[in-house]
C-alpha positions in Angstrom: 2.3 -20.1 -36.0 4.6 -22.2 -33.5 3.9 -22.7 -30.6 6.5 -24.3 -27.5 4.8 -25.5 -24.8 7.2 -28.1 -22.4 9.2 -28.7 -25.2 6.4 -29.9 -27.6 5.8 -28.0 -30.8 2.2 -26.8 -31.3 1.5 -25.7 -34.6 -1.2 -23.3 -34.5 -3.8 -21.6 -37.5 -4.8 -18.5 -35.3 -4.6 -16.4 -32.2 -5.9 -19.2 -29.3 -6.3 -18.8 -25.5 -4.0 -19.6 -23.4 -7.1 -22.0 -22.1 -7.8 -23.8 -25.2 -4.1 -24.5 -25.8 -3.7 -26.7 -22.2 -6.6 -28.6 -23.6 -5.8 -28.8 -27.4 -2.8 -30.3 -25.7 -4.6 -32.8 -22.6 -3.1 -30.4 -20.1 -5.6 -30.1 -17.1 -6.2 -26.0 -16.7 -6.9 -26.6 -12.9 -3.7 -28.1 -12.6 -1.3 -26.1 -14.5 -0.6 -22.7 -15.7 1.9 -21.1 -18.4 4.5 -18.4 -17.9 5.8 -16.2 -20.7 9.2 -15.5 -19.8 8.8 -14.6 -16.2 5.3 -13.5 -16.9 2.6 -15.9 -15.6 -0.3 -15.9 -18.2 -4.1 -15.6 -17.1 -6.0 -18.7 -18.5 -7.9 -15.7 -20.6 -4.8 -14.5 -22.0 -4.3 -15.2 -25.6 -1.0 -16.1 -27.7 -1.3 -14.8 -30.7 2.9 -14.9 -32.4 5.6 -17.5 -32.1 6.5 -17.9 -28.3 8.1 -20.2 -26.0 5.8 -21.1 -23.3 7.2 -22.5 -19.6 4.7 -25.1 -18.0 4.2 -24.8 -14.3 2.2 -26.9 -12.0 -0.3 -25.3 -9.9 1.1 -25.6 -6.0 -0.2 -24.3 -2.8 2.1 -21.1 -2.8 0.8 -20.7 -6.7 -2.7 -20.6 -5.0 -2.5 -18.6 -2.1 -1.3 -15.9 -5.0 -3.8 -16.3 -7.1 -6.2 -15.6 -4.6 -4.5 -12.6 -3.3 -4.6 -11.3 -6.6 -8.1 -11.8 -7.4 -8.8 -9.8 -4.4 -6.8 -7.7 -5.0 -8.4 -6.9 -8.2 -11.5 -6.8 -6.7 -10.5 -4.3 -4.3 -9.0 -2.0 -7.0 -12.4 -2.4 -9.1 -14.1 -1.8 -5.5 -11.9 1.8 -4.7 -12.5 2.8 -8.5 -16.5 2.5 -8.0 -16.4 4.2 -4.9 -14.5 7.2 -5.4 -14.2 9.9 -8.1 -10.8 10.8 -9.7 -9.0 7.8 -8.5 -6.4 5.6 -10.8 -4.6 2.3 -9.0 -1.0 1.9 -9.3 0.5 -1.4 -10.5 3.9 -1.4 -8.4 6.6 -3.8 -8.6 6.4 -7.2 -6.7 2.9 -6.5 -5.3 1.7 -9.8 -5.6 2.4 -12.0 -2.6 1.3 -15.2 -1.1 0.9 -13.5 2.5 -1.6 -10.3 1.8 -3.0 -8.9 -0.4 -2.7 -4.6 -1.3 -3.8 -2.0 -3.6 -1.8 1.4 -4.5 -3.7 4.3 -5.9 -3.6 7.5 -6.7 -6.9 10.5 -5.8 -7.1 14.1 -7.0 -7.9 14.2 -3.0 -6.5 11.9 -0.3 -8.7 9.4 1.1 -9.0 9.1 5.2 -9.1 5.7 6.4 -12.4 6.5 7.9 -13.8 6.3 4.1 -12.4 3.0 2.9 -15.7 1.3 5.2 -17.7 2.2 1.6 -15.1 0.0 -0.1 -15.0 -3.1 2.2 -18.7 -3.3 1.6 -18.4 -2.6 -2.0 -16.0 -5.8 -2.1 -17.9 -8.6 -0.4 -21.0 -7.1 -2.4 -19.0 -7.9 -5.6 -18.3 -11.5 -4.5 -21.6 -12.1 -4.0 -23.2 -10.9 -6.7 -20.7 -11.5 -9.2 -21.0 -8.4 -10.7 -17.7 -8.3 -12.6 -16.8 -10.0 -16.1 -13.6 -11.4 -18.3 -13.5 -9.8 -21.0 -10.9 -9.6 -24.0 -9.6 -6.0 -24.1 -7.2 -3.8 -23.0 -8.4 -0.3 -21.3 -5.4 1.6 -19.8 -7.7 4.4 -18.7 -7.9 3.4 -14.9 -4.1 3.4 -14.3 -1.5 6.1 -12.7 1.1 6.5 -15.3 -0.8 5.2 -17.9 1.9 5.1 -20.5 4.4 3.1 -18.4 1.5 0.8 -17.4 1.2 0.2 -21.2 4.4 -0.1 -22.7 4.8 -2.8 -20.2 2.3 -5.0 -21.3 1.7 -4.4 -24.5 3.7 -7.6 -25.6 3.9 -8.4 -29.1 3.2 -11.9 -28.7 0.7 -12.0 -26.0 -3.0 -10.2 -25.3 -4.3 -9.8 -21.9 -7.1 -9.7 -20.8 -9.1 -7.5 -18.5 -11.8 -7.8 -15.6 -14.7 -5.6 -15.6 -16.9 -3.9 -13.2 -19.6 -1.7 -14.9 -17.1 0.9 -17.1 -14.1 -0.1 -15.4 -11.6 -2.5 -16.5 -8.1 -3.3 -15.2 -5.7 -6.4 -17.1 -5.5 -9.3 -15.4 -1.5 -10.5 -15.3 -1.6 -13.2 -13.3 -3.4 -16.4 -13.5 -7.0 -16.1 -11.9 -8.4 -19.4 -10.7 -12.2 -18.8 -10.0 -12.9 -21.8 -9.6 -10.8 -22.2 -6.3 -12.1 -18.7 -5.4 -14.3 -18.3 -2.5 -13.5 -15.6 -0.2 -16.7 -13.8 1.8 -14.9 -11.8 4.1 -12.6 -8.6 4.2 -10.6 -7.3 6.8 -7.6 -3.9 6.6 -4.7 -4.3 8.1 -3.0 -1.2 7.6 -3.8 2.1 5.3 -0.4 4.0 4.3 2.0 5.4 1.4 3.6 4.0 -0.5 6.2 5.6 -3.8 5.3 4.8 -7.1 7.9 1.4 -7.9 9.6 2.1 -4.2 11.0 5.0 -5.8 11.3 8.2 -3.7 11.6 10.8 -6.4 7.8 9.5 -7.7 4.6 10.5 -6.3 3.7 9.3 -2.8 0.5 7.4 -3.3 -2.1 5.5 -0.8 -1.9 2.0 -0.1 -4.8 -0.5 1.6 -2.8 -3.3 3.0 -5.9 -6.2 3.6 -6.3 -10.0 3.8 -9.5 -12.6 2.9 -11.1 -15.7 4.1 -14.0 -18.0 3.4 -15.5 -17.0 6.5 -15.0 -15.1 10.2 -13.1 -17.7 11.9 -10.7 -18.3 9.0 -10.5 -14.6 8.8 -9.4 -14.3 12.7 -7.0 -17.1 12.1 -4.9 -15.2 9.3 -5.2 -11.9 10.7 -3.7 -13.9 14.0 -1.2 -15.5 12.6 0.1 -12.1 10.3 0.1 -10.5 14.3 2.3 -13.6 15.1 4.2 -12.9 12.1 4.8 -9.1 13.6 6.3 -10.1 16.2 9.3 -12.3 14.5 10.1 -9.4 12.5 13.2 -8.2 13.5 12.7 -4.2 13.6 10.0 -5.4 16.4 12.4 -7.1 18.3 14.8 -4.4 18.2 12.5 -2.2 19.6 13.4 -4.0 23.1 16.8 -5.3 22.1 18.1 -2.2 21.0 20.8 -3.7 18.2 20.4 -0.8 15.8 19.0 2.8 14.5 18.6 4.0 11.3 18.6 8.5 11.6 16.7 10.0 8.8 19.2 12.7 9.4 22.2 10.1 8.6 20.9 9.1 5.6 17.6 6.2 4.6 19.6 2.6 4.5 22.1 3.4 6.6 22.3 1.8 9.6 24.4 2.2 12.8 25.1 -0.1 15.5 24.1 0.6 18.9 26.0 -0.2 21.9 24.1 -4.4 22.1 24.4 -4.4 18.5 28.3 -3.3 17.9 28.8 -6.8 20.8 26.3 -9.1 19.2 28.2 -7.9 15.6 31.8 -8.4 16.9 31.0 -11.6 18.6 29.9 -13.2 15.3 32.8 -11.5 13.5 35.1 -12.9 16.2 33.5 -16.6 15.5 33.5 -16.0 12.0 37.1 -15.6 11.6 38.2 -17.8 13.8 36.1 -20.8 11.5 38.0 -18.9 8.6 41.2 -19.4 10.3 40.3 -23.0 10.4 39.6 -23.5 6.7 43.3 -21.7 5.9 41.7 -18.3 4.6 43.9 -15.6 5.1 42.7 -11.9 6.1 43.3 -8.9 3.9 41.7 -5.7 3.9 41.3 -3.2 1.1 39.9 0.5 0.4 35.8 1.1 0.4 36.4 3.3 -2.8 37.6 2.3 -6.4 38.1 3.7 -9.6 35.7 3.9 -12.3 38.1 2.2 -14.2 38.5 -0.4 -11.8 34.9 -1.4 -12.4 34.9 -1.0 -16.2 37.1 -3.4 -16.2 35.6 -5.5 -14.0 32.3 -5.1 -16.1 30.2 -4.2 -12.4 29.9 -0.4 -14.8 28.0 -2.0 -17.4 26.0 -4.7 -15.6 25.6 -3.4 -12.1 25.7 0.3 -12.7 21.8 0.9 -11.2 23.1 -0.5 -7.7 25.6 2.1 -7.8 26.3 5.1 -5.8 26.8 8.4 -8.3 30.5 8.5 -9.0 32.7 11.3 -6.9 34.3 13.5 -9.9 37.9 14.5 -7.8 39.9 17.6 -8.7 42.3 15.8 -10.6 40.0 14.2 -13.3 40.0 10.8 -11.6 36.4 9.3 -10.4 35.7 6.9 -7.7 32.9 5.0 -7.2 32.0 3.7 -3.3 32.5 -0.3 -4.0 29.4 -2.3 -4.2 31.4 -5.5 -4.5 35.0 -6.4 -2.9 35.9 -8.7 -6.2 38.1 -6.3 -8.1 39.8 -5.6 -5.2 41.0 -8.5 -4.6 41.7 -9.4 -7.7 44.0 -6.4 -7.6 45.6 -8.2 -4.2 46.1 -11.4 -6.6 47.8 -9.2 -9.3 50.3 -7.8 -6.9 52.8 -10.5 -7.7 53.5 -13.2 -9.9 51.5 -16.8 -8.5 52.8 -20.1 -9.0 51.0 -23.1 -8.8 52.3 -23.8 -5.3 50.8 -20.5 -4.5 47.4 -22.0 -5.4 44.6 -22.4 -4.0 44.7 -18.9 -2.7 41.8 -17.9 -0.2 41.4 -14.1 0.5 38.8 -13.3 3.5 37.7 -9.6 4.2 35.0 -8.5 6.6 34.4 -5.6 4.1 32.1 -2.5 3.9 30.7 -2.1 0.8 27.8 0.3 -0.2 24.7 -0.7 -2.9 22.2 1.9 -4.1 18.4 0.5 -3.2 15.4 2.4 -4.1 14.1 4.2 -0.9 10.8 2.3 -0.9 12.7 -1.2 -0.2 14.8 -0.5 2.2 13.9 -2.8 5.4 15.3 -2.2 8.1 18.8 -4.5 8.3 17.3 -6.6 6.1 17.7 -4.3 3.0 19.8 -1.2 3.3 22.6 0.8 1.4 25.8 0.4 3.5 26.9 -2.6 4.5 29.8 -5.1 5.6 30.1 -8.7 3.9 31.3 -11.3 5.5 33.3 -12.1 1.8 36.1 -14.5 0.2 37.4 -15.0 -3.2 39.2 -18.0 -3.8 41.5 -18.4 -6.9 41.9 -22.2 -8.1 43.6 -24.7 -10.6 41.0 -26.3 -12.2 41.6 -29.1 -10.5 41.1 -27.8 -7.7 37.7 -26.0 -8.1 35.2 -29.2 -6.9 37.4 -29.6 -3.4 37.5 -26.0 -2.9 33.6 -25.8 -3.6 33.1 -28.4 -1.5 35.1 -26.9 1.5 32.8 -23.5 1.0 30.0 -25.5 1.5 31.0 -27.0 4.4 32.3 -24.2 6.3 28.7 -22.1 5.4 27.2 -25.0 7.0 29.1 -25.4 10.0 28.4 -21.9 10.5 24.6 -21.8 9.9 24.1 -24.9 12.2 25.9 -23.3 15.2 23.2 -20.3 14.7 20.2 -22.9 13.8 19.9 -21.2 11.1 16.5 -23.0 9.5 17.0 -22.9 5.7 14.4 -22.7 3.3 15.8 -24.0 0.2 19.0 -24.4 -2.1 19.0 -21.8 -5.3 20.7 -23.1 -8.3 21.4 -19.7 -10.1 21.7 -19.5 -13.6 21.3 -16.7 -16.5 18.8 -16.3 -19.0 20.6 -16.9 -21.8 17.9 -14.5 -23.9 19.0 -11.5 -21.4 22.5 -10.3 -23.0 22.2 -7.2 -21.2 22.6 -8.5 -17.8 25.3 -11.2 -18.5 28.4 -11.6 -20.2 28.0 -12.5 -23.4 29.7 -15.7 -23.7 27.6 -19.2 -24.5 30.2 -21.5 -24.0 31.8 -20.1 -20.9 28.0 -20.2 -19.4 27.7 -23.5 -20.5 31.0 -24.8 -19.3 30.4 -22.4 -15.6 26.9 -24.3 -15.3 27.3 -27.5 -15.8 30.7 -27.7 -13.8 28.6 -26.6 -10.8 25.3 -28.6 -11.2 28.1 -31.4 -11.5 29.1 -31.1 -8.1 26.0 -30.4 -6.3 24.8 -33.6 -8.0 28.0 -35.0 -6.7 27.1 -33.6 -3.0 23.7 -35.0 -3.3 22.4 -31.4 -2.4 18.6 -30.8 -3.1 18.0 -27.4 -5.2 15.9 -25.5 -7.8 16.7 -24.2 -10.5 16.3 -20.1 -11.0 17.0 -19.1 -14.6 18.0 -15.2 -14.5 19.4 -15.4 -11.1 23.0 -15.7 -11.9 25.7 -12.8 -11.0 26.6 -11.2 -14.5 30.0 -13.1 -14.0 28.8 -17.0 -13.1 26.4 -19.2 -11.8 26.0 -19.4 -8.0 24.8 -21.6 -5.1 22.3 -19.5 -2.9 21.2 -20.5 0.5 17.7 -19.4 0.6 15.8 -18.1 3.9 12.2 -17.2 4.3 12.4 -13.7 6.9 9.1 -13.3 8.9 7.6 -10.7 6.3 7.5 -13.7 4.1 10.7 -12.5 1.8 12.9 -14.7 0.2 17.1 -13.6 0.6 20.2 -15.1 0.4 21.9 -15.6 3.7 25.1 -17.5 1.7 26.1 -17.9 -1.2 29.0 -19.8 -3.4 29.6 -18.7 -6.9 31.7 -19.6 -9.9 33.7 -16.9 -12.0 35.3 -17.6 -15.1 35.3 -14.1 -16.3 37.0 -11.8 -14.0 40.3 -13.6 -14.5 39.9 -13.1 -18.1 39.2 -9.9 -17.7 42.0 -8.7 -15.3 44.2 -11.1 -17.7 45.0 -13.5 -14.1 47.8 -15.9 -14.5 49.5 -18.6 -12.7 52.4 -20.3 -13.7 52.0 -24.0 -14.1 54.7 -26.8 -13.3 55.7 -26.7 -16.8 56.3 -23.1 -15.8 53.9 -22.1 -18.8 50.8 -19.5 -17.8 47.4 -20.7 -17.1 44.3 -18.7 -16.0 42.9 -19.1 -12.1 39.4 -20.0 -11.8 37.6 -17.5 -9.0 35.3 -18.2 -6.8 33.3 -15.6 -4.6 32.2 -17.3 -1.3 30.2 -14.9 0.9 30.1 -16.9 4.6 26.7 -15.4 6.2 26.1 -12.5 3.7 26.7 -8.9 5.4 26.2 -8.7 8.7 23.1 -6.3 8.6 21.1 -9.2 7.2 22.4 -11.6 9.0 21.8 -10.3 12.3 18.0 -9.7 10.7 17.8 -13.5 10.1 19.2 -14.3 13.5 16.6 -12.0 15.3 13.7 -13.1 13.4 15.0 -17.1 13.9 15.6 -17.2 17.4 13.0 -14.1 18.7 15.8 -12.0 20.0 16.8 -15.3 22.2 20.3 -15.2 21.3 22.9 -17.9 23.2 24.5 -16.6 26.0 28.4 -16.0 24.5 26.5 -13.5 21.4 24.1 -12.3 23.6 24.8 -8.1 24.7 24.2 -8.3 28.3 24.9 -11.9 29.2 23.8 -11.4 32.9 21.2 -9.1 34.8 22.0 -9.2 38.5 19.0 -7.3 40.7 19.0 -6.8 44.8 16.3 -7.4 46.3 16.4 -4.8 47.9 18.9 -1.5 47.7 20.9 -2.5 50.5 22.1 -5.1 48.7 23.7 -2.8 46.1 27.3 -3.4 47.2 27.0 -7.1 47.3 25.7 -6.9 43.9 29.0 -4.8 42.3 31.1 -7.5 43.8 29.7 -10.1 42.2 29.6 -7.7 38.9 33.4 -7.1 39.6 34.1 -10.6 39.8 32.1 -11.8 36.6 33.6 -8.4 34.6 37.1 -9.7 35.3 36.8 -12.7 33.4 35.0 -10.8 30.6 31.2 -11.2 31.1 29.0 -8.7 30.2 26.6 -7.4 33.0 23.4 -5.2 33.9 23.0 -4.4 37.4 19.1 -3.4 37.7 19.5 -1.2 41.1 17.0 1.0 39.8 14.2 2.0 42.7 11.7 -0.7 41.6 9.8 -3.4 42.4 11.8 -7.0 42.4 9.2 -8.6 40.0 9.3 -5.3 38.0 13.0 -5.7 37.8 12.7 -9.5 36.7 9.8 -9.0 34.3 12.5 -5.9 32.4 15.1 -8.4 32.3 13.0 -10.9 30.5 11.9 -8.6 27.8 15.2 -7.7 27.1 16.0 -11.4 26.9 18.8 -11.7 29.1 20.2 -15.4 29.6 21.1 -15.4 33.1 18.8 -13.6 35.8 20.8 -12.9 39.0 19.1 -12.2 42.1 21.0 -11.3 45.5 19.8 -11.1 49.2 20.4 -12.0 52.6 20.5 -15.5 52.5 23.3 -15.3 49.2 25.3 -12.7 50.7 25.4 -15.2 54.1 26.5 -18.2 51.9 28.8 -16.1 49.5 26.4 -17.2 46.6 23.7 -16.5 44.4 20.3 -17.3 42.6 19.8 -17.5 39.4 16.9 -18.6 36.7 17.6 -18.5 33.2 15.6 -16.6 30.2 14.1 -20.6 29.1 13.7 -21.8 32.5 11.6 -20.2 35.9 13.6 -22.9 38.6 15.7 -21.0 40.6 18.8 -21.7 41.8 21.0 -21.1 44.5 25.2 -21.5 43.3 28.1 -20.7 45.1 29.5 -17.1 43.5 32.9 -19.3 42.3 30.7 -22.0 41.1 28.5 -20.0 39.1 31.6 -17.6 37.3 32.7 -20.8 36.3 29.8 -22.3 34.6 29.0 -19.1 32.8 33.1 -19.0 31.7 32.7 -22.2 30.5 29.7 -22.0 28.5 31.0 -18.5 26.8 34.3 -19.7 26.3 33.3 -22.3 24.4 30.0 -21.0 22.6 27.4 -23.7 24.0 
C-alpha cells in the first residue's frame, strides 16, 4: 500500500503503526504527530489502506491537549470502575487545551457527594499505572454505542484503546505519556450536559476537572480558570446589566436592556459614520426570504442545518427567516441595469438575521440564534477587487484599534477540496478565488494560517480571529471573496465597450453582529468601556440628602448637552454609594457638598484613578463634552 506522509510517498507491505511509520521515515514521535483528515492519530493507531497523512509538529497548545485528554481518559476509566451501569459519552469538541471533562450516562444519577470515590480512583491509576494500550476496539462502554462506532470505524485507519481491568475506551487523540505527569485532581463543576449539545437528546452528567504535577501547580490553574471567570462576559453582565436572555422568549435569543440598547447604538452610531467615511451606502431589506431565494443562492443546500424550519403561508409560498443578508442584496444589485461607472458598488446594512444553533452551544452573546450583523457586500470589476480588499481591511482595522481590540491571529480560510458536499463544486473557480486572495495578503504582508475546510460554501475568506475568556476561538471580522453568487443570480455590468461582464462580490462583515461583539468588548476591556460607549457616563452622589437639589442641577445641566447620568440619592452611606458606582464601572464619579455648592463646582475621581478633584461645574461639562464628542 501507499502511503503520503508530508508529501513523501511511503510504500508500505502491511498494516504499520502510526509509530513505526515516523521512524521508518527519521520523523522524531516526541516531536510530531499525524492527522487523518481532521483526525489527529494516536501514536498506537495503525494505517492499514492507502491514505494521505498531514504532518503536524507537536506545540505547547498540542500538549496541553494531549494531557487534558489523557486525563480525561483516565477519568472516564476511573467513573466506569466506580460505578455500576454507567456508559461515557463522547460529545463534540470535548477536547480542550483549558480543562479537561467527562460526559456519561447512569441507570441512576450520580450526586456530587459520590464522585470523592472517583478522584481517588484517578490519582490511584497514575500511580500505579494500572491501565494498558492495547490494539482493539470495544464499543461496549459507550452511550449510543452505534453512533460512537460508525464514527470511527474508518476504513483506512484502526484505533486503538486504553484499558483498565475489563474496560476499554479508543484513544482518538494523540497520547504523549512520556510528557504525562499529573498527581493531582481537582472538580470544578459537576452538571448536564445534552448528548452533541443537542436538546432533543438525553440530558446526561458532566465532571468538569483540571490536573497538575503537584498542589501548587494545581492552585495556580484552578486560580487562574477563577481569573478566567471573571473576564467572561455573562459575569460581567451580571453588574453591568447589557442583556437578558428569558427562557420564556425563546434559548439564543437575546434582548437588550436599557445599558445595553446605549452601549449597542453608540457603536452602531460609530460604525456608520466610519462607513460613511469609506463611501458605503446604507440599505435595508426584509428579515424573511423565499425558499426560492435561497435555492438559488445555494444557502438551501449548503447551509440548510443553520436554518430555521421554513414558514408554509396560505398561498403555497415559504419563507425562510434569513440566516445571511447576501441574496438580498444581490436582489438590491439586480434592481437595475449597472454600468461600469456604477462600480464599485458598496451596500452596508446593520441587519437582523436569525441562525439555528443547537441548544447546548448557545453562550450567552457569544453564540445565539437572532442576531444583527454589522454586513457589506461590495460588487467589483476585477480590477478593482485588490483596492477594494484592501480598503476592507483597513476600515476593520481602524475600527478594532479604536476598541483595542487584541487579536489573536489572521485565518486564511479555504475549502477542503475532498468535501463536495459543503462547497460548490467548482475546481477552477476555487483555485482562481484562493490564490487571488493569498495574492494580496502576501501583497499586504499580513501574517496568517492556513485553515483548510473553513471557507464559506461560496469563497475563501479573511477571518480576524479572537480568543474569548472561555478559551474559544470566533471570528470578530471577516472579508470574503465570492465568485459564485453572481454566477448564480446571472449579475452583470456593462463594460465600456458596452458588452456584459460579471461583478465580483465581496462580503465584508465590519465587527461581526453586534451580540458577539459586545461579548468581545466586555471580556477585553472588563466591562471598562470609554466614557462616549459607556451607559451611564456619570454617577453624581450628595454627600448628604440635602444636597439632592444641587445634585439635579448639575444633572440638568450635563443632560442638556446629552450626557448620560445616575444620581445615587439613595439613603446610603457615601462610601457605599462610591463603592456601587465602581462596580458598575462608571467613568466619572461625581461627588457634591458644601464646599462645591459654595464655589459652583464639583469633585470628581474617575473609574482608573482615586485623585479627586475639584472643577468648576462649566469647566467640567466641557471636558466631559469634549471627550464624548470626540470618542477619546
Amino acid at each position: 500500500m501507499e502511503i503520503i506522509i508530508d508529501e513523501k510517498k511511503v510504500q508500505i507491505k502491511e498494516p504499520i503503526l502510526v509509530s513505526e511509520l515516523l521512524e521508518k521515515n527519521n520523523i522524531d514521535n516526541n516531536k510530531y504527530v499525524v492527522k487523518f483528515g481532521e483526525v489527529f492519530l494516536p501514536n498506537q493507531a495503525i494505517v492499514k489502506k492507502d491514505c494521505t497523512l498531514e504532518l503536524i509538529k507537536i506545540d505547547n497548545e498540542l500538549l496541553k491537549k494531549s494531557n487534558n485528554y489523557m486525563s480525561k481518559l483516565l477519568m472516564e476509566l476511573s467513573l466506569l470502575s466506580s460505578f455500576n451501569d454507567l456508559e461515557v459519552s463522547i460529545q463534540n469538541n470535548d477536547i480542550n487545551k483549558e480543562t479537561c471533562s467527562a460526559v456519561f450516562n447512569t441507570k441512576d444519577r450520580l450526586k456530587k457527594e459520590e464522585l470523592e470515590v472517583t478522584t481517588k480512583k484517578f490519582i490511584e491509576i497514575i500511580k500505579e499505572s494500572k491501565f494498558e494500550i492495547i490494539n482493539s476496539n470495544n464499543f461496549n462502554n459507550y452511550y449510543k454505542k452505534a453512533q460512537t462506532l460508525s464514527k470511527y470505524n474508518i476504513e483506512e485507519i484502526d484505533f486503538p484503546s486504553i484499558k483498565l481491568d475489563s474496560f476499554e475506551l479508543i484513544i482518538r487523540f494523540p497520547v504523549l505519556l512520556s510528557k504525562y505527569n499529573n498527581r493531582e485532581v481537582q472538580i470544578l463543576n459537576f452538571s448536564g450536559e445534552y448528548y452533541n449539545n443537542d436538546a432533543s437528546e438525553l440530558m446526561l452528567q458532566k465532571i468538569d476537572f483540571v490536573v497538575a504535577n503537584d498542589k501548587k501547580q494545581l492552585a495556580k490553574i484552578v486560580k487562574e480558570i477563577e481569573e478566567k471567570k471573571l473576564r467572561d462576559h455573562r459575569y460581567i453582565n451580571e453588574n453591568l446589566e447589557i442583556f437578558n436572555i428569558d427562557p420564556l422568549i425563546g434559548l439564543g435569543l437575546p434582548f437588550w436592556l436599557p445599558n445595553g440598547a446605549i452601549l449597542k447604538q453608540e457603536i452602531k452610531k460609530f460604525l456608520k459614520e466610519k462607513e460613511f467615511e469609506y463611501r458605503f451606502v446604507q440599505i435595508e431589506s426584509p428579515v424573511l426570504g423565499s425558499k426560492m431565494l435561497y435555492e438559488t443562492s445555494g444557502h438551501w443546500n449548503h447551509y440548510r442545518e443553520n436554518m430555521f424550519a421554513p414558514i408554509e403561508m396560505p398561498d403555497n409560498e415559504t419563507l425562510v427567516l434569513r440566516p445571511m443578508n447576501c441574496p438580498h442584496h444581490v436582489s438590491v444589485y439586480k434592481s437595475k441595469i449597472r454600468s461600469y461607472r456604477d462600480l464599485p458598488l458598496r451596500y452596508a446594512e446593520h441587519a437582523i438575521q436569525h441562525r439555528y444553533e443547537f441548544s447546548g452551544s448557545l453562550t450567552g452573546l457569544e453564540r445565539v440564534r437572532a442576531m444583527e450583523l454589522t454586513d457589506s457586500h461590495i460588487f467589483v470589476m476585477p480590477s478593482q477587487l485588490k483596492e477594494e480588499f484592501i480598503n476592507c481591511y483597513k476600515l476593520i482595522g481602524e475600527v478594532l484599534t479604536k476598541f483595542d481590540i487584541k487579536i489573536k491571529y489572521l485565518s486564511l480560510s479555504l475549502r477542503d477540496p475532498e468535501d463536495k458536499h459543503s462547497y460548490y463544486d467548482n475546481d477552477s473557480m476555487w483555485n482562481s478565488a484562493e490564490a487571488q486572495l493569498e495574492d494580496m495578503l502576501k501583497e499586504l504582508k499580513l501574517d496568517y494560517k492556513k485553515m483548510v475546510g473553513e471557507a464559506a460554501f461560496y469563497g475563501p475568506k479573511l477571518d480576524i480571529q479572537v480568543e474569548t475568556a472561555l478559551g474559544h476561538e470566533i471570528t470578530v471580522s471577516t472579508i470574503q471573496l465570492d465568485f459564485l453568487l453572481p454566477e448564480k443570480f446571472e449579475l452583470e455590468y456593462i463594460n465600456s465597450e458596452g458588452k456584459p461582464e460579471k461583478p465580483i462580490m465581496i462580503h465584508r462583515g465590519l465587527v461581526g453582529t453586534y451580540e458577539r461583539f459586545v461579548a468581545i468588548l466586555l471580556e477585553q476591556t472588563m466591562g471598562v468601556l470609554p466614557l462616549w460607549c459607556s451607559p451611564t457616563q456619570i454617577a453624581i452622589i450628595p454627600v448628604s440628602e440635602k444636597y439632592n437639589d444641587y445634585c439635579v442641577e448639575v444633572e440638568k445641566q450635563l443632560h442638556a448637552k446629552k450626557i448620560r447620568c445616575l444620581i445615587s440619592d439613595k439613603d446610603d452611606r457615601l462610601n457605599n454609594k462610591i463603592r456601587n458606582a465602581i462596580t458598575k464601572k462608571i467613568p466619572y464619579i461625581v461627588v457634591l457638598g458644601q464646599k462645591e455648592l459654595e464655589n459652583n463646582s464639583l469633585t470628581f475621581r474617575t473609574y482608573k484613578n482615586e485623585e479627586q478633584i475639584e472643577m468648576k461645574v462649566k469647566d467640567f461639562i466641557n471636558k466631559v463634552v469634549d471627550e464624548y464628542e470626540n470618542r477619546k
